[in-house]
C-alpha positions as YAML, in Angstrom:
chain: A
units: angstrom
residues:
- id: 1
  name: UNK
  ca: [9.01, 5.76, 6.06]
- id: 2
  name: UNK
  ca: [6.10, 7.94, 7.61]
- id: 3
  name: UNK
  ca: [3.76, 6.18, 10.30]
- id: 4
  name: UNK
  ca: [0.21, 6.80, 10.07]
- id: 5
  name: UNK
  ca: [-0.89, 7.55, 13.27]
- id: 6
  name: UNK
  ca: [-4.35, 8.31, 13.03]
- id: 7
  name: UNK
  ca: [-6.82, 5.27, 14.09]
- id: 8
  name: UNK
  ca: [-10.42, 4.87, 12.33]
- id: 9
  name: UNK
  ca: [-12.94, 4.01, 14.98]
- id: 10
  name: UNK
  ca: [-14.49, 0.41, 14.93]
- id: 11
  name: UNK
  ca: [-18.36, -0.32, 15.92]
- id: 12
  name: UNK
  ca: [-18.58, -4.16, 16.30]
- id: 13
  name: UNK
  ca: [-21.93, -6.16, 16.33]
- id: 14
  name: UNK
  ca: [-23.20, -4.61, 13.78]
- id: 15
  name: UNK
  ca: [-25.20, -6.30, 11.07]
- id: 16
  name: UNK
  ca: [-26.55, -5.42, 7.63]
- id: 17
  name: UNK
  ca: [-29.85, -4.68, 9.31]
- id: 18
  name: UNK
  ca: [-28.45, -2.43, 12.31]
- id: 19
  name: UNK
  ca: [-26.34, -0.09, 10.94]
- id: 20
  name: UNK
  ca: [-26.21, 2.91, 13.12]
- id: 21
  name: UNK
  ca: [-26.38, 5.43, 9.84]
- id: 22
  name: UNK
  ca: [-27.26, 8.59, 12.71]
- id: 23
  name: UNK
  ca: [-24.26, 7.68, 13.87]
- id: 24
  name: UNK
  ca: [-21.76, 7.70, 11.36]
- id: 25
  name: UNK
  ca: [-22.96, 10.34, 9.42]
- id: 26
  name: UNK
  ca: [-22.38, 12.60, 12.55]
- id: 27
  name: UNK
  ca: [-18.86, 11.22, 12.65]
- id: 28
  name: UNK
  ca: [-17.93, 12.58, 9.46]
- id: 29
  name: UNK
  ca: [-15.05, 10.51, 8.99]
- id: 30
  name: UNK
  ca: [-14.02, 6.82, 7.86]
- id: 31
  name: UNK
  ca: [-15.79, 3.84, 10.37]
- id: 32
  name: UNK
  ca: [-15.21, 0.32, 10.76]
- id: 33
  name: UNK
  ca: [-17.95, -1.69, 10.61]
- id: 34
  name: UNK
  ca: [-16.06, -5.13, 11.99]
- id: 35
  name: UNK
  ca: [-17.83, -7.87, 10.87]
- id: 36
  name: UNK
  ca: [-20.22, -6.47, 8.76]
- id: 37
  name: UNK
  ca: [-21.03, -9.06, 6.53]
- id: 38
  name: UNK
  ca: [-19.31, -11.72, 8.06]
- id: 39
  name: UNK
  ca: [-22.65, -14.07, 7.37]
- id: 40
  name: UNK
  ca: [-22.29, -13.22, 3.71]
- id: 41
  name: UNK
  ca: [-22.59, -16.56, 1.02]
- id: 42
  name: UNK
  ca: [-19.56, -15.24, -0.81]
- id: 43
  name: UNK
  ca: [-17.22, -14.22, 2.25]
- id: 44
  name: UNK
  ca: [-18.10, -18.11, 3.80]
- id: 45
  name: UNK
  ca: [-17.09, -19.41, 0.95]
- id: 46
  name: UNK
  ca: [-13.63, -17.89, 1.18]
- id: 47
  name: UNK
  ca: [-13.39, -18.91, 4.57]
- id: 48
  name: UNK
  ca: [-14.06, -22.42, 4.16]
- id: 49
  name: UNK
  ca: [-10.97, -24.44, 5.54]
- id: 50
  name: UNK
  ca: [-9.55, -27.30, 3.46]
- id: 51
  name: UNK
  ca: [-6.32, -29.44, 3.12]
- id: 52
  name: UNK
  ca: [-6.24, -29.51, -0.44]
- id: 53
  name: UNK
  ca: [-4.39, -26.18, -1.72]
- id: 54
  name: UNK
  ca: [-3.73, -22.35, 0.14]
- id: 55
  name: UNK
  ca: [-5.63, -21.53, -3.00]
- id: 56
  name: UNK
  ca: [-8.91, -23.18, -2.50]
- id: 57
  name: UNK
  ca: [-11.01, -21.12, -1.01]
- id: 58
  name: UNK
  ca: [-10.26, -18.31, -3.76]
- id: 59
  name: UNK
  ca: [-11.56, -20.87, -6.06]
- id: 60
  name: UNK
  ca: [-14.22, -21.55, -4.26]
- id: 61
  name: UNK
  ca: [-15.14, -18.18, -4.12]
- id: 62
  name: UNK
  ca: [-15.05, -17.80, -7.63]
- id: 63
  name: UNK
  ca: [-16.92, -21.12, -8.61]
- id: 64
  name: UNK
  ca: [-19.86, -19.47, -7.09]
- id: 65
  name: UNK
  ca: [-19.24, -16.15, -8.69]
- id: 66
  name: UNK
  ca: [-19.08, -18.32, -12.18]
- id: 67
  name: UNK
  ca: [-22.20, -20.29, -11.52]
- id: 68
  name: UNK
  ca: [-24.51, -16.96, -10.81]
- id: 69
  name: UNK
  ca: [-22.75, -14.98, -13.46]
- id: 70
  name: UNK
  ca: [-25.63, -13.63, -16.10]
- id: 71
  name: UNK
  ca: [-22.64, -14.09, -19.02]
- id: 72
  name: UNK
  ca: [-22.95, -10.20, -19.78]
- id: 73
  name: UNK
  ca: [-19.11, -8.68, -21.34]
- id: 74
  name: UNK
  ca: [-17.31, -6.39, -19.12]
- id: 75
  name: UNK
  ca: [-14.06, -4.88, -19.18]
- id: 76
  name: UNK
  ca: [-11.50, -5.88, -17.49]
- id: 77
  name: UNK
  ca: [-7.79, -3.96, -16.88]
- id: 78
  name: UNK
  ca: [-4.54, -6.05, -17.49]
- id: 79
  name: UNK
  ca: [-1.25, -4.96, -16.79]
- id: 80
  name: UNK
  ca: [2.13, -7.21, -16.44]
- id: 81
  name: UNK
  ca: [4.04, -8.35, -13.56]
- id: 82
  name: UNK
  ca: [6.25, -4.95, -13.26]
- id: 83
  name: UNK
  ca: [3.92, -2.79, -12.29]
- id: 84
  name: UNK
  ca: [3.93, -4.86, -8.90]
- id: 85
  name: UNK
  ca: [-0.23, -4.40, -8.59]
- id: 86
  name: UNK
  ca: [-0.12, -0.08, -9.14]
- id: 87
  name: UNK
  ca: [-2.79, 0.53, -11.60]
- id: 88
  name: UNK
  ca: [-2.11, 3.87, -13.02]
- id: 89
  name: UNK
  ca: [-0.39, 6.58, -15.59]
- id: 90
  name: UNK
  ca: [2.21, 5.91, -17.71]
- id: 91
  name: UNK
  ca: [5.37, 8.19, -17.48]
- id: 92
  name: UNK
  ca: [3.97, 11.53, -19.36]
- id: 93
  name: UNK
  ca: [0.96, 10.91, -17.59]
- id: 94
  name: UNK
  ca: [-1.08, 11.12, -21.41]
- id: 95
  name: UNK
  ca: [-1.83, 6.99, -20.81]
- id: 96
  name: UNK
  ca: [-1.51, 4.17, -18.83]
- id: 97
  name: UNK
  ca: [0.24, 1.51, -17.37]
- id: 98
  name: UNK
  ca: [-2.39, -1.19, -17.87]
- id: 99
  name: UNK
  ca: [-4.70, -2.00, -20.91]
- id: 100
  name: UNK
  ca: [-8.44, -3.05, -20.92]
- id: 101
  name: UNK
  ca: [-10.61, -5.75, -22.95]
- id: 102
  name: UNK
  ca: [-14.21, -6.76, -23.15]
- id: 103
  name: UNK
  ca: [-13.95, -10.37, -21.48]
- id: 104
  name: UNK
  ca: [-16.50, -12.67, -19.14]
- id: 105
  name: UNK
  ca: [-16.35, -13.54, -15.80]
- id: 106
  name: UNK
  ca: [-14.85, -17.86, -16.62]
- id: 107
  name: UNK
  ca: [-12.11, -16.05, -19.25]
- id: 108
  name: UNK
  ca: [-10.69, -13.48, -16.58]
- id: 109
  name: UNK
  ca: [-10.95, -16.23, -13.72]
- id: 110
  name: UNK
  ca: [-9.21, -19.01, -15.69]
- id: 111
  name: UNK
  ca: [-6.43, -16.74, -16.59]
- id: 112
  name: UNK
  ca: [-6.18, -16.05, -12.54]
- id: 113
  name: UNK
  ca: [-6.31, -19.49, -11.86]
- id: 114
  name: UNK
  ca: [-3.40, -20.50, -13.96]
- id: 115
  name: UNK
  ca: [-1.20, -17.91, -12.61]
- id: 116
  name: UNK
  ca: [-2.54, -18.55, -9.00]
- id: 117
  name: UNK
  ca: [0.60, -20.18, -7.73]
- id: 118
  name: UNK
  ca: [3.16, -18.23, -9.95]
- id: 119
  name: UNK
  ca: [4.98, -15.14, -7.57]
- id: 120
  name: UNK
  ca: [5.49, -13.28, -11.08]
- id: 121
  name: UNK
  ca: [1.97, -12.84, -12.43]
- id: 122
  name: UNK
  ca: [-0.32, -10.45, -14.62]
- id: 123
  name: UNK
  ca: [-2.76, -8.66, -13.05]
- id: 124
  name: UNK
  ca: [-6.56, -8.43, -14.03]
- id: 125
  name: UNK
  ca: [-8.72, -6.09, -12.37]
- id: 126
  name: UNK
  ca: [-12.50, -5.65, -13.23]
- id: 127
  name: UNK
  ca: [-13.92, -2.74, -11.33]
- id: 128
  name: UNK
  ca: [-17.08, -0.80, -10.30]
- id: 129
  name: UNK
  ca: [-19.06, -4.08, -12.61]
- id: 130
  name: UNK
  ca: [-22.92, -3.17, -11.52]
- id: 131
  name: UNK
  ca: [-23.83, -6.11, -8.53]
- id: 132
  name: UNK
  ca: [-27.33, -6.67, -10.08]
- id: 133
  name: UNK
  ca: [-26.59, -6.10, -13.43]
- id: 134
  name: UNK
  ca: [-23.24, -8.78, -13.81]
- id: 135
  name: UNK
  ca: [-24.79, -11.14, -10.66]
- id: 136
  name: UNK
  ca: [-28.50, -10.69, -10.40]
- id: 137
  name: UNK
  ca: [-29.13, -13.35, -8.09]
- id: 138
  name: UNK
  ca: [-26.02, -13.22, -5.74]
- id: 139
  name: UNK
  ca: [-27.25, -9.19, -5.63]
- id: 140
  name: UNK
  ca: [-30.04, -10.98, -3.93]
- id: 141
  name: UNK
  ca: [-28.45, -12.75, -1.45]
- id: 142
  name: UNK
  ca: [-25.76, -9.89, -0.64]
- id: 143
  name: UNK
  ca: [-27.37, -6.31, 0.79]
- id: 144
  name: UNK
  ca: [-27.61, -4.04, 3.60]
- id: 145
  name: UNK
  ca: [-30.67, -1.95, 4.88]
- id: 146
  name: UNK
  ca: [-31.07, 1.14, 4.26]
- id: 147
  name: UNK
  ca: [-33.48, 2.82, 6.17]
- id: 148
  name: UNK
  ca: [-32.53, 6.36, 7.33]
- id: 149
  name: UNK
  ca: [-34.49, 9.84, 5.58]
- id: 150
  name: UNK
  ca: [-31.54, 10.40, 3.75]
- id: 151
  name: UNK
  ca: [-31.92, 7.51, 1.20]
- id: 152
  name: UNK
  ca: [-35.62, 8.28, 0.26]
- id: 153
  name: UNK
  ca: [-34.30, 9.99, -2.48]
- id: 154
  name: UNK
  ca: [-31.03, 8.27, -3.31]
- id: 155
  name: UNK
  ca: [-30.71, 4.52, -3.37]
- id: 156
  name: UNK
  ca: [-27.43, 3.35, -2.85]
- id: 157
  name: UNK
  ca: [-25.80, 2.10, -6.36]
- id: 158
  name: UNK
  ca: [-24.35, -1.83, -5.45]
- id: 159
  name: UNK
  ca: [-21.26, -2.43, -7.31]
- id: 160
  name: UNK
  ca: [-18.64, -5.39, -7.56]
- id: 161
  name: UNK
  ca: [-14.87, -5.00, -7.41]
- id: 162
  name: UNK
  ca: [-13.23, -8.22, -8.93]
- id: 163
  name: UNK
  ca: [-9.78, -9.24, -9.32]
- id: 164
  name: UNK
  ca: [-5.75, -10.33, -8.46]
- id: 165
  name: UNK
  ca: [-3.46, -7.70, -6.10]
- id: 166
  name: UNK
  ca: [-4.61, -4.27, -6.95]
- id: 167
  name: UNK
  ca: [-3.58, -0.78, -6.11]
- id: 168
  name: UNK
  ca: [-5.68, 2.13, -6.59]
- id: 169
  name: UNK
  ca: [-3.85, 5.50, -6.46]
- id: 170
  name: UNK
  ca: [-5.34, 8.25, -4.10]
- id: 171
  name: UNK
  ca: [-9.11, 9.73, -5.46]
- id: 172
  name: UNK
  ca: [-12.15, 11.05, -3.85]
- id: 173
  name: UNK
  ca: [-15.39, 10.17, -5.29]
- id: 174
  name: UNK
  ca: [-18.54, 12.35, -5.03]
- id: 175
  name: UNK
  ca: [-21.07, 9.83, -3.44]
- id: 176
  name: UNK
  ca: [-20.83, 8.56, 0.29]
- id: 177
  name: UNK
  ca: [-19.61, 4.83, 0.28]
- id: 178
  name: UNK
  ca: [-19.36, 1.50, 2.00]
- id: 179
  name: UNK
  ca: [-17.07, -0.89, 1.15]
- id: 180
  name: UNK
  ca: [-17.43, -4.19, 1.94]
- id: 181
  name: UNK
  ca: [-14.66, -6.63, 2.02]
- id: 182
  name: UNK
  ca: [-15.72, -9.95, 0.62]
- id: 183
  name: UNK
  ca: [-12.68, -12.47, -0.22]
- id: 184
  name: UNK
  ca: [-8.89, -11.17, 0.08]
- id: 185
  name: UNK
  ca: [-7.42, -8.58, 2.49]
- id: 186
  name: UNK
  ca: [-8.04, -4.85, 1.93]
- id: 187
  name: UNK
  ca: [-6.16, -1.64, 2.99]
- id: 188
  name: UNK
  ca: [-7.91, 1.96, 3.01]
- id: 189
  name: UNK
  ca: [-5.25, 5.24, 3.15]
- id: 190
  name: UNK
  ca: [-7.75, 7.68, 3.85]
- id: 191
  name: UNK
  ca: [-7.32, 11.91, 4.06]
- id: 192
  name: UNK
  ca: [-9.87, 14.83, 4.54]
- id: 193
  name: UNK
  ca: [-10.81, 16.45, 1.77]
- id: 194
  name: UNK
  ca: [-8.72, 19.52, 2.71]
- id: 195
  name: UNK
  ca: [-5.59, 17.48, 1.92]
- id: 196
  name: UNK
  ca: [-5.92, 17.65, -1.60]
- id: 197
  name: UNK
  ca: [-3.43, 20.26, -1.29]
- id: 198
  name: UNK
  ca: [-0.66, 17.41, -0.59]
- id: 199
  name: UNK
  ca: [-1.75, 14.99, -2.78]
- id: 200
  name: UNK
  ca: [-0.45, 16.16, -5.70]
- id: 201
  name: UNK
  ca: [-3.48, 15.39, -8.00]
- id: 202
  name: UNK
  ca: [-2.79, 14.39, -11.85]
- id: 203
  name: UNK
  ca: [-4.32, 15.32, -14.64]
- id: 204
  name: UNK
  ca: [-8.17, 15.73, -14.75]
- id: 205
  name: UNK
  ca: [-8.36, 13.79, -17.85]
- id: 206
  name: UNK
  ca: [-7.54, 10.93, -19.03]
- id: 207
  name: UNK
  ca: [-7.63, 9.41, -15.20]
- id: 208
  name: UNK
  ca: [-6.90, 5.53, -14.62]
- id: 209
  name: UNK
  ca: [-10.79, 4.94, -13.70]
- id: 210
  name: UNK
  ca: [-13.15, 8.04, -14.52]
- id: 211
  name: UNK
  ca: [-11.55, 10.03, -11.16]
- id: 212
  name: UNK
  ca: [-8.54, 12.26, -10.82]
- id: 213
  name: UNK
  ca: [-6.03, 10.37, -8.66]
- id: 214
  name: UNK
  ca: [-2.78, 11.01, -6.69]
- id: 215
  name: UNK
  ca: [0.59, 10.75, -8.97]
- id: 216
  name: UNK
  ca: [2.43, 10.22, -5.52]
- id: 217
  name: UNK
  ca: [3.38, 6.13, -4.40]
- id: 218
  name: UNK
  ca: [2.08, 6.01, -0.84]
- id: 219
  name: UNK
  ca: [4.16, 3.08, -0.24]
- id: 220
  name: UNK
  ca: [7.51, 4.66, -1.28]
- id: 221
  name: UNK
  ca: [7.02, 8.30, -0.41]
- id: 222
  name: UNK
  ca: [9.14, 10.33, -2.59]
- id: 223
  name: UNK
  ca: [9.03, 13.57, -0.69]
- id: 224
  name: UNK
  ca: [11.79, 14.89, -2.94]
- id: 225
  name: UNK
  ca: [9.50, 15.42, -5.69]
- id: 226
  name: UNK
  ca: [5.92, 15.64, -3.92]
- id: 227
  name: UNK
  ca: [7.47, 17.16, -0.26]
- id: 228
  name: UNK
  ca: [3.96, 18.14, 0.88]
- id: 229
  name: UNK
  ca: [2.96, 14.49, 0.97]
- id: 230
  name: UNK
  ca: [4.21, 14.03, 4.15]
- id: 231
  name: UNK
  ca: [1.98, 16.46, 5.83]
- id: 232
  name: UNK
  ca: [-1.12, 14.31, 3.60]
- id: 233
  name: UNK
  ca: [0.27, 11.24, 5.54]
- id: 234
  name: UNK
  ca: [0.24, 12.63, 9.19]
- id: 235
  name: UNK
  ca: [-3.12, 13.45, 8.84]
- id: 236
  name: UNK
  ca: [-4.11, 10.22, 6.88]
- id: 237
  name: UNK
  ca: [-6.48, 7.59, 8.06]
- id: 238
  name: UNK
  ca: [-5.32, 3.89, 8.20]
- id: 239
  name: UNK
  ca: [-8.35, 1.10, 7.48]
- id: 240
  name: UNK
  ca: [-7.38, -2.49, 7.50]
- id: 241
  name: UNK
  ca: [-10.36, -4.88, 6.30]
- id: 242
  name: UNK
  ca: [-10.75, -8.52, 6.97]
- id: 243
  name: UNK
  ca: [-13.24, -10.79, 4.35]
- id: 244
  name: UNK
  ca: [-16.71, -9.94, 6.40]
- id: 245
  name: UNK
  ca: [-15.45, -5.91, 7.27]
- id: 246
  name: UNK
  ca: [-16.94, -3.14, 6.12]
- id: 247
  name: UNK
  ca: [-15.63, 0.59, 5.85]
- id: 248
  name: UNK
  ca: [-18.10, 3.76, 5.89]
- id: 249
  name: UNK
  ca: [-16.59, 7.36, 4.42]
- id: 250
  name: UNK
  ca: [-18.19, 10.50, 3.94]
- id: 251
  name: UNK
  ca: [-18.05, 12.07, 0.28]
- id: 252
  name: UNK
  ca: [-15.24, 13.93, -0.82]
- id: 253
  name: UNK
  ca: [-12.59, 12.20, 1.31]
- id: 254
  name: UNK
  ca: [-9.32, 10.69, -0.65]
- id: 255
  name: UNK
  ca: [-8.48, 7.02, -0.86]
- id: 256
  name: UNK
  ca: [-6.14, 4.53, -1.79]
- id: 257
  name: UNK
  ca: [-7.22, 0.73, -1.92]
- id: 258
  name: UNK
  ca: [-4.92, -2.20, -1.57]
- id: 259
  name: UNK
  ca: [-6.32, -5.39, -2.25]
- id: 260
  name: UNK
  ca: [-3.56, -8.12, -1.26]
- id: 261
  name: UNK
  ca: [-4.84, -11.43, -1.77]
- id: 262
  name: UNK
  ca: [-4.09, -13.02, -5.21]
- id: 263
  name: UNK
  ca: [-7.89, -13.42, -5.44]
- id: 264
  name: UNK
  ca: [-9.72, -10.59, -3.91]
- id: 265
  name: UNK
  ca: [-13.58, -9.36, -4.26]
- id: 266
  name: UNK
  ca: [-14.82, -5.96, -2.59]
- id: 267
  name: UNK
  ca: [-18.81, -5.01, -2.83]
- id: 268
  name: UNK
  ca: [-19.62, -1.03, -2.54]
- id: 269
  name: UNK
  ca: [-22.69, 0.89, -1.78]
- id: 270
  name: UNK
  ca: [-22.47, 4.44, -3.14]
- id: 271
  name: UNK
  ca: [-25.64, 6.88, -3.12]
- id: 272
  name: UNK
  ca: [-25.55, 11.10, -3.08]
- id: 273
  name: UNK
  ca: [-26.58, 12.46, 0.34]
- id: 274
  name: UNK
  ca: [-27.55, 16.03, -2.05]
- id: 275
  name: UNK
  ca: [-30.99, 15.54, -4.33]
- id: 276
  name: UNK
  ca: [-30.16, 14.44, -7.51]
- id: 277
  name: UNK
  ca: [-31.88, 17.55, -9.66]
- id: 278
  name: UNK
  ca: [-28.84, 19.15, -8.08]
- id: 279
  name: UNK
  ca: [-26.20, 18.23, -10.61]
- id: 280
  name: UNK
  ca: [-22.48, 17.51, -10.69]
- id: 281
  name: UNK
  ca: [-20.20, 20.07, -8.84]
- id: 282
  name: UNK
  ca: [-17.69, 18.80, -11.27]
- id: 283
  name: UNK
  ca: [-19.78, 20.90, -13.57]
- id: 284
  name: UNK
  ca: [-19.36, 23.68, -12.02]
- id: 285
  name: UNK
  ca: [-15.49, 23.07, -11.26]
- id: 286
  name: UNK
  ca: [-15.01, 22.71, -14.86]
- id: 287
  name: UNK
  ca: [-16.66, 26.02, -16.23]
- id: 288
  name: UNK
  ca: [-15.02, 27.78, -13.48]
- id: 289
  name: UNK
  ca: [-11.61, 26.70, -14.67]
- id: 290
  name: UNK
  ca: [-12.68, 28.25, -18.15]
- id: 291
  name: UNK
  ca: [-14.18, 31.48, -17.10]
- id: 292
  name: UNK
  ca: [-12.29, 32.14, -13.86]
- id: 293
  name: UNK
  ca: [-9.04, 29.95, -13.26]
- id: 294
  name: UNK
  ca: [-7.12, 32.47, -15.60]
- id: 295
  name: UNK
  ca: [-8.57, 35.98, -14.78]
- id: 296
  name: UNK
  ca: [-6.30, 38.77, -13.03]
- id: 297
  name: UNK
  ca: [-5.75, 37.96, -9.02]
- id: 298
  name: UNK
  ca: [-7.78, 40.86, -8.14]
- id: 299
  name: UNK
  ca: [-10.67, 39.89, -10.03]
- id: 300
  name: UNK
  ca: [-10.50, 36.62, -8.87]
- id: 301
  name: UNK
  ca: [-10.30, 37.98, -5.34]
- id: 302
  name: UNK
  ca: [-13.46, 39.69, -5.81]
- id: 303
  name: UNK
  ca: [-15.39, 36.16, -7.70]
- id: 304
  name: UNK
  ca: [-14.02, 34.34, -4.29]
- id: 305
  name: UNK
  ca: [-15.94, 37.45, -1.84]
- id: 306
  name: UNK
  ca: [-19.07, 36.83, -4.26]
- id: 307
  name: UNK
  ca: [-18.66, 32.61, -4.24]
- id: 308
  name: UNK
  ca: [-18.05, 32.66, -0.26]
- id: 309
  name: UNK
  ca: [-21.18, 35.17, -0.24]
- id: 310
  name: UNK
  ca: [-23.90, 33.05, -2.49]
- id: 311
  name: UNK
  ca: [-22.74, 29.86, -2.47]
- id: 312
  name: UNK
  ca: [-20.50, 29.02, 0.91]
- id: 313
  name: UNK
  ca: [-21.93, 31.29, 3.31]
- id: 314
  name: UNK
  ca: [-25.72, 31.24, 4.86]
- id: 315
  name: UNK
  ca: [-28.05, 31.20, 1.89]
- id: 316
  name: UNK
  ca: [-30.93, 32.13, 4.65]
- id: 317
  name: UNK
  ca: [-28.78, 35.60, 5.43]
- id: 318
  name: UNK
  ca: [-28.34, 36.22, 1.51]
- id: 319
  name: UNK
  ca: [-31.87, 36.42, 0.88]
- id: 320
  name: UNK
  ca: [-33.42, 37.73, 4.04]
- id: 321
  name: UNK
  ca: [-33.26, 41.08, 3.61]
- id: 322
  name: UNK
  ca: [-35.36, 40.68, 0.16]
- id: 323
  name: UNK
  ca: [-39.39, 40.07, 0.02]
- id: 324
  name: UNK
  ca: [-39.77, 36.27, -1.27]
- id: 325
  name: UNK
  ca: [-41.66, 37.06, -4.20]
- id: 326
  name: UNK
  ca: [-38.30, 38.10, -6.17]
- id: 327
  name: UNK
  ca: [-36.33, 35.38, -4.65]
- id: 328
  name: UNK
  ca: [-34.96, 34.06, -8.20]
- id: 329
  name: UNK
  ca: [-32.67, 31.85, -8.15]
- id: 330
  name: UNK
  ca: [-31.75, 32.96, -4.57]
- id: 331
  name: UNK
  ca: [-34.72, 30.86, -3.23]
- id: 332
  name: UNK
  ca: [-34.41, 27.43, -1.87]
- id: 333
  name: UNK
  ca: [-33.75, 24.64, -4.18]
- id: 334
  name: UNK
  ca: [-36.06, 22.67, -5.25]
- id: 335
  name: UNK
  ca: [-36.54, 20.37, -8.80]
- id: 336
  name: UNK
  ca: [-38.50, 23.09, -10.47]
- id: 337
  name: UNK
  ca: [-36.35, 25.53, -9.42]
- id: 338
  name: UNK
  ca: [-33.21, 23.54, -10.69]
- id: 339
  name: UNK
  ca: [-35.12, 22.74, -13.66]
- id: 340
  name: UNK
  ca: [-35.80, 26.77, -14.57]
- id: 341
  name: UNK
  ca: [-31.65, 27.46, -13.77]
- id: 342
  name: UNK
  ca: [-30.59, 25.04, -15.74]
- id: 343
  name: UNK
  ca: [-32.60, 26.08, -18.99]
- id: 344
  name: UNK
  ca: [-31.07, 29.25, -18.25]
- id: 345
  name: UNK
  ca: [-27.57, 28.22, -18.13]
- id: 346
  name: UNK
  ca: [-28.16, 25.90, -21.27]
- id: 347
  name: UNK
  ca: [-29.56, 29.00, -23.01]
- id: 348
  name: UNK
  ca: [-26.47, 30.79, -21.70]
- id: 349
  name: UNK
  ca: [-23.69, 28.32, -22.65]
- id: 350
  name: UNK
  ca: [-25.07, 27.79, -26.12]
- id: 351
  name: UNK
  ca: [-24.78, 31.71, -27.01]
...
């Protein structure tokens, strides 16, 4: 078994109307925010001692869910016992190991409830369920500030991660993120973006939840068939959440969630740091993979000297040598620019 070594730094006395955002955007890397939202309705509630059962406070936690519920469908994942919590791919990797269902909030939780004290269980997992949209009141009652230049532009997108023991498999998502741990025990296996190399990514589509994920088991490293994942797990980042916790990380970086308690709720805040007239890089990944991905090596060499050149490098040293009035779509970025480029790729795509 490989030890993570690497430690994510903890800032305690925090609350939702101090975070430090200066500060852990300069960090760029994971932060524990101990005790975030300790005062939280929900995370009291699963906190609340009692004599009765070891499972009471999950229901209690739940009652309150149930009682603000708006009684909107959502989907929920099931999978059986064997899968021992691992949402993910079947064998050939062209399905999965779990199947989904429109359902409501009292369905899903009585079907938890009457497996609550059984070791052998199903699992149900509803995930990234819309705070405001599924529990518009409780969305009330649950928030951080967010004041800081860089969400003028982007509010942060509140979402609601519901469910029994859960794993989900190594993935990076685009937006910045923090997680907030409300009811249940959560894990974070974190790694830089430049790790991707290591994490033996599966296919780009169909993925378990709309995100390409890791095919490797972090838990039982087989470094016989994925022998670069050991390098991923030196440099990986080890989060461990209490109910009230809270975990900032930057865009781009890979993670694996483990939610351990048979009842478990997580809240996240996701916005873009980038302007939103910008687009989806995905885009761009994707229609390089079809014009580029399969060209000769020397051609490609000569794509990566022009990429590095217009897009990596200094855009100010690209376009300083040329008088701004034929700029083009060399000039800064703006929404009319991005409006004008992307009529032109449209126009070029549809050719």
């Amino acid at each position: 078994m490989i030890t993570v070594k690497n430690k994510v730094k903890i800032l305690e006395g925090i609350t939702p109307q101090s975070i430090p955002y200066d500060e852990l955007f300069a960090q760029d890397q994971p932060v524990i925010l101990k005790g975030l939202v300790k005062d939280w309705p929900l995370v009291k509630a699963g906190q609340q001692p009692t004599k009765q059962s070891a499972q009471q406070p999950a229901n209690k936690v739940m009652e309150q869910l149930e009682q603000h519920y708006n009684k909107r469908p959502m989907v929920v994942y099931k999978a059986p016992a064997e899968i021992k919590a691992r949402f993910g791919y079947n064998k050939s990797c062209t399905g999965f190991n779990f199947t989904s269902h429109r359902s409501t909030i009292p369905e899903v939780f009585d079907e938890i409830r009457r497996q609550l004290t059984q070791d052998e269980h199903d699992y149900l997992y509803i995930n990234s369920l819309k705070f405001d949209e599924g529990f518009p009141e409780l969305s009330q009652t649950h928030q951080l500030a967010f004041e800081h230049p860089e969400f003028e532009n982007n509010q942060p997108v509140a979402k609601i991660w519901l469910g029994t023991e859960s794993v989900a498999a190594a993935h990076f998502d685009q937006p910045k993120n923090i997680a907030c741990c409300v009811a249940g025990k959560r894990r974070f296996t974190l790694f830089p973006p430049d790790q991707i190399h290591n994490l033996y990514p599966g296919p780009l589509h169909p993925t378990p939840g709309g995100q390409v994920v890791t095919l490797a088991d972090l838990s039982k490293p087989d470094l016989i068939r994925f022998p670069r994942l050991k390098d991923a797990l030196e440099n990986a980042y080890i989060a461990d959440l209490e109910p009230g916790d809270a975990l900032y990380y930057p865009s781009m970086w890979w993670h694996e969630v483990e939610a351990f308690g048979r009842f478990n709720v997580m809240v996240n805040y996701w916005w873009m740091a980038a302007a939103p007239y910008l687009g989806s890089p995905m885009d761009v990944l994707m229609h390089a993979m079809k014009t580029l991905r399969d060209r000769p090596a020397q051609e490609k060499e000569a794509w990566r000297s022009l990429f590095n050149y217009y897009i990596f490098d200094d855009a100010e040293k690209v376009r300083e040598h040329l008088p701004p009035e034929c700029h083009g779509a060399l000039a800064t970025m703006d929404e009319d620019q991005a409006r004008r480029l992307g009529a032109m790729l449209r126009n070029n795509l549809n050719r």
